[in-house]
C-alpha positions in Angstrom: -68.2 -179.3 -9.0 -67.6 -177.0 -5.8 -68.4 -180.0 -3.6 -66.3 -182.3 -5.4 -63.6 -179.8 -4.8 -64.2 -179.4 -1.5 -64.0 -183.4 -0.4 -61.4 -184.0 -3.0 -59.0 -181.1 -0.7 -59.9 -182.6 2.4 -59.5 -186.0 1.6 -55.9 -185.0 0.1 -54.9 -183.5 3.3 -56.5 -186.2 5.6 -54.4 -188.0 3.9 -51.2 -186.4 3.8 -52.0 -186.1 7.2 -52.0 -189.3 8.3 -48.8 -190.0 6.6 -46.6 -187.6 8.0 -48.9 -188.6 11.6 -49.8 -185.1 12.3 -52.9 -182.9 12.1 -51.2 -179.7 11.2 -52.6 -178.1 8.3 -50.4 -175.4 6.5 -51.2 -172.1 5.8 -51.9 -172.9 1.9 -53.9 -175.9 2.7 -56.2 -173.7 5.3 -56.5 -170.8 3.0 -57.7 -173.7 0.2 -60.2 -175.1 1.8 -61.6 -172.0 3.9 -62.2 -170.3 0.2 -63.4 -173.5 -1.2 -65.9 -173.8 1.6 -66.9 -170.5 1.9 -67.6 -170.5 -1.6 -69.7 -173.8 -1.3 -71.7 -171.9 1.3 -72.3 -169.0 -0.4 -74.0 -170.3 -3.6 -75.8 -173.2 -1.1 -77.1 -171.2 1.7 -79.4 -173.6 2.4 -76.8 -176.1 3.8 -76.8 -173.6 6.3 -80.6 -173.4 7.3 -80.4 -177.5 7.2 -77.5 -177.5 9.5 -79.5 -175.0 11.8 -82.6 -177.1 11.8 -80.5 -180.5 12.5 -79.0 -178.6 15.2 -81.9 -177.0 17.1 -84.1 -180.6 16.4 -81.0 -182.1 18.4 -80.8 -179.1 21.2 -85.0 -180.0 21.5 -84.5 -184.0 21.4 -81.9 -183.2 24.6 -84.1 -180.8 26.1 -87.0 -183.0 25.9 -85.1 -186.2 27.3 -83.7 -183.8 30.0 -87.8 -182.5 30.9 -88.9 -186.2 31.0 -85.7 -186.9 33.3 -87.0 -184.3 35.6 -90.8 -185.4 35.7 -89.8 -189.1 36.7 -87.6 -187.6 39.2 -90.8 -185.5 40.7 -93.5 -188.1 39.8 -95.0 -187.9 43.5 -95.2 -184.1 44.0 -97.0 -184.2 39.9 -99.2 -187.0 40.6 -99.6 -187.0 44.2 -100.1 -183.7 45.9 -103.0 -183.5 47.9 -103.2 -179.7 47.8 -103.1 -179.4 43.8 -106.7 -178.8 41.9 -107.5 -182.1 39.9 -110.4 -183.6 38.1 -111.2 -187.2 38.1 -111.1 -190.6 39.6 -108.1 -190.8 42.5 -107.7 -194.3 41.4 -106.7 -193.1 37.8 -104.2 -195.2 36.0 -102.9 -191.6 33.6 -102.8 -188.5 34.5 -102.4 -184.9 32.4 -100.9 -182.2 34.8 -100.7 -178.9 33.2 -99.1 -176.2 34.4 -101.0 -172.5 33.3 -101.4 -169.1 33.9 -105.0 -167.4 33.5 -103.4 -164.8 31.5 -101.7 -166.7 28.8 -103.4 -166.2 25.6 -102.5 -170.1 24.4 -103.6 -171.8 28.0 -106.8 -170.3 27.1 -107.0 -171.3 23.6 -106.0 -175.0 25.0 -108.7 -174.5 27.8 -111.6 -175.7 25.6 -109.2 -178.5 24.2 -108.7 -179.9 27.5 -112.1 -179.6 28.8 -113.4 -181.7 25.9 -110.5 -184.5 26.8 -112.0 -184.4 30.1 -115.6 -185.2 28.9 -113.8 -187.4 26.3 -111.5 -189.3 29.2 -113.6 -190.0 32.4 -110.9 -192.3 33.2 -107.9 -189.7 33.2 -107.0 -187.6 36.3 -106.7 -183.7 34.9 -104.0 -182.2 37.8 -103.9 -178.1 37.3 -101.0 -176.3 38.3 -101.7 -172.9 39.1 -98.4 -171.4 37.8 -98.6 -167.8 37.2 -95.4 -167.1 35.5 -97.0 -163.5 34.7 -97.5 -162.6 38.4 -94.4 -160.0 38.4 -96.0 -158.0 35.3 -99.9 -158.5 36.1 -101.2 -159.1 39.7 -104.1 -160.8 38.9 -102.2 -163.9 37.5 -101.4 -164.5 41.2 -104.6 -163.5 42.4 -106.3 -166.0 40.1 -103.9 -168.7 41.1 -104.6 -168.2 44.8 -108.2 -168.4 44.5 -108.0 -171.4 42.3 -106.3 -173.4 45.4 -108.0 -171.9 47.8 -111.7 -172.7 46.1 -110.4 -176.7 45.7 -109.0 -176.7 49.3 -112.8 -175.0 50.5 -115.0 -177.1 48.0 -113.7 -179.4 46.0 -112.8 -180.8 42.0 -116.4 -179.6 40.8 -116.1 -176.2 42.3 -113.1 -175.8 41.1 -113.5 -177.1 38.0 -116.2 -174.6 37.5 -114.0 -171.6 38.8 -111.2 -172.9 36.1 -113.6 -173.0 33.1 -115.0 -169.5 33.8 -111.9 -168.2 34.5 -110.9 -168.9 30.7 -113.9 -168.5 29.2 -114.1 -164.8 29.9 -111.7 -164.3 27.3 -109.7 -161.5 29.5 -105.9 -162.9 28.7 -102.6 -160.5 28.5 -103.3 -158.3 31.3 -106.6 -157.9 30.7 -108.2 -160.1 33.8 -109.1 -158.4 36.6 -109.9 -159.5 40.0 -113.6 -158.5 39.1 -113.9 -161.1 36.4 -112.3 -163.3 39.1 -114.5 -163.1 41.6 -117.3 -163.6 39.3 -115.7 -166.8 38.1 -115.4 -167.6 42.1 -119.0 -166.7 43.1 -120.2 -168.6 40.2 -118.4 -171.9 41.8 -120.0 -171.1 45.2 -118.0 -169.3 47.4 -118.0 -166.3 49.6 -115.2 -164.6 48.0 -115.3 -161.9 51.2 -113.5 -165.1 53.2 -111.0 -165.2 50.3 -107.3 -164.2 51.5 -104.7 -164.7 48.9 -101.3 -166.2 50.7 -99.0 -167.3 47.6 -100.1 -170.7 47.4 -98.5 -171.6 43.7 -94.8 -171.4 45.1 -94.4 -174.6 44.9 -95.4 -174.6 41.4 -92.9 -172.2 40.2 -90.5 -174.0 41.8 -91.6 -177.2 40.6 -92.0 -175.6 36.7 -88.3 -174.1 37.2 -87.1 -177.7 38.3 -88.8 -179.1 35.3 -86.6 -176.8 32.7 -89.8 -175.6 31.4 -89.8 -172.2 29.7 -93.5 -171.0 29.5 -97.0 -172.1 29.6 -99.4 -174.0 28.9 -96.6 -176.9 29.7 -98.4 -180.6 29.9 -97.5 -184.2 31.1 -99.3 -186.8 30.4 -98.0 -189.8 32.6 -99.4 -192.9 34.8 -99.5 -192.8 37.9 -97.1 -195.5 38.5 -94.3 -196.5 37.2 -93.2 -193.8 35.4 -90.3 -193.8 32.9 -88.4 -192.1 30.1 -90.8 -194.3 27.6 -94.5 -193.4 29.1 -93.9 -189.8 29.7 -95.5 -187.5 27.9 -94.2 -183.8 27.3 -96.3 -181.4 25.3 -95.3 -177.5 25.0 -97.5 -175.1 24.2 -100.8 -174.6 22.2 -101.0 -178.7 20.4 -104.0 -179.8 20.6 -102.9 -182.9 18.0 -99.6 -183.4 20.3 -102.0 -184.0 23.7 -104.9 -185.7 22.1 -102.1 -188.9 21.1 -100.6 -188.6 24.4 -103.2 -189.4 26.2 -104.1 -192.2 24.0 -100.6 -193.3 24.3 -100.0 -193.5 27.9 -103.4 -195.0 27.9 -103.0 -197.9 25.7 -99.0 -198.3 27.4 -100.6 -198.7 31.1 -103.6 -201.0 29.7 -101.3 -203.3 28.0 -99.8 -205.6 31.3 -103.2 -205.6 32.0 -104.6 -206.9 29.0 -101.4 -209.3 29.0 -102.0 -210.6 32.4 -106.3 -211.6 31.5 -104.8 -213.6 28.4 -105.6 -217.0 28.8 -102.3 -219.5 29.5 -101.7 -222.1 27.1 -101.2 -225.3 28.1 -99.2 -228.2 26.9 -100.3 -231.0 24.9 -99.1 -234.0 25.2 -97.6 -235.4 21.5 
């Protein structure tokens, strides 16, 4: 009944307002429909709560189309940067760059979810940011991040790859890792950490994250290496394991498709 009375009284005044060509409403007519409405509201709070949820959903969407925006825009410093950790082939048609910190409790419970697409993808290029967004509160974030680089410029993806996993999988997140566990994690990857010198090598990826619009970590992309656009790039925030696992499959199956479209046999025309 409310909502009934609420269109019937605007519909009257839209139309008495297109009569007399003016979008005045008087002071009876706006004390009408503000009580009408307000009653509306306050017996259907949920309208409110839907209106919310459209509205944060549509804030997201633009966020999100913003974020991909961005990523095409900075495709050659993701995919390309010589001085950035990765695991996998060079030649890799996708790639999943994530951007972490050591001490963020959800880049280590996505650690073990990553690893396993690893194993699971020997054809995708893993790219690891070393972005430690806690670095003002906890000085191990940065000291983490440094070694990270420094033990992929020294030794290489496996090394590395070994520091990385150990890292997470001594469970010390939220200020808890110290530069003990650290160089544990570093010795076990084979280095002399004595020669270690930390010289703020992640810079570039907290610019890089700030450029992006990205807000906190674990922040991934999953996108090809060439040829990037708004419709194969991937952007997955947070802990979603689900979110990254289609990704990948995703961009996999969109850069295998010319592929596969270019090995189908031509057909050729028969005479009638």
């Amino acid at each position: 009944m409310k909502k009934t009375a609420i269109f019937t009284a605007l519909a009257t005044i839209a139309l008495a307002g297109c009569s007399a060509q003016s979008t005045d409403f008087s002071t009876a007519q706006k004390a009408q429909i503000e009580k009408i409405a307000s009653q509306y509201i306050i017996q259907h709070p949920e309208v409110l709560i839907k209106a919310s949820e459209t509205y944060k959903k549509q804030q997201i969407a633009e966020q999100n189309n913003q974020a991909i925006q961005a990523v095409v825009q900075h495709a050659k410093q993701l995919v390309d940067n010589p001085k950035t950790p990765a695991v996998g082939p060079k030649d890799a048609k996708v790639n999943v760059i994530e951007f972490f910190d050591y001490q963020c409790i959800f880049c280590s419970k996505i650690s073990p979810v990553v690893r396993e697409l690893q194993k699971d993808n020997p054809d995708v290029r893993f790219v690891y940011k070393e972005t430690p967004i806690f670095g003002m509160r906890w000085e191990a974030s940065r000291y983490a991040a440094d070694m990270g680089n420094w033990i992929y410029a020294k030794k290489g993806s496996e090394a590395y790859n070994t520091y990385h996993n150990a890292v997470f999988e001594s469970g010390q997140v939220e200020g808890k890792l110290t530069k003990k566990e650290i160089d544990k994690a570093a010795k076990e990857a084979g280095v002399d950490v004595s020669k270690f010198k930390a010289d703020n090598s992640y810079m570039d990826n907290l610019q890089l994250f700030g450029e992006l619009s990205f807000r906190g970590t674990p922040a991934l992309i999953v996108m090809p290496s060439e040829g990037a656009n708004k419709d194969n790039v991937k952007i997955i925030r947070g802990y979603d394991p689900a979110g990254l696992k289609a990704a990948i499959e995703s961009v996999k199956a969109e850069t295998a498709a010319p592929a596969t479209a270019a090995k189908a046999p031509a057909k050729t025309a028969t005479k009638s």
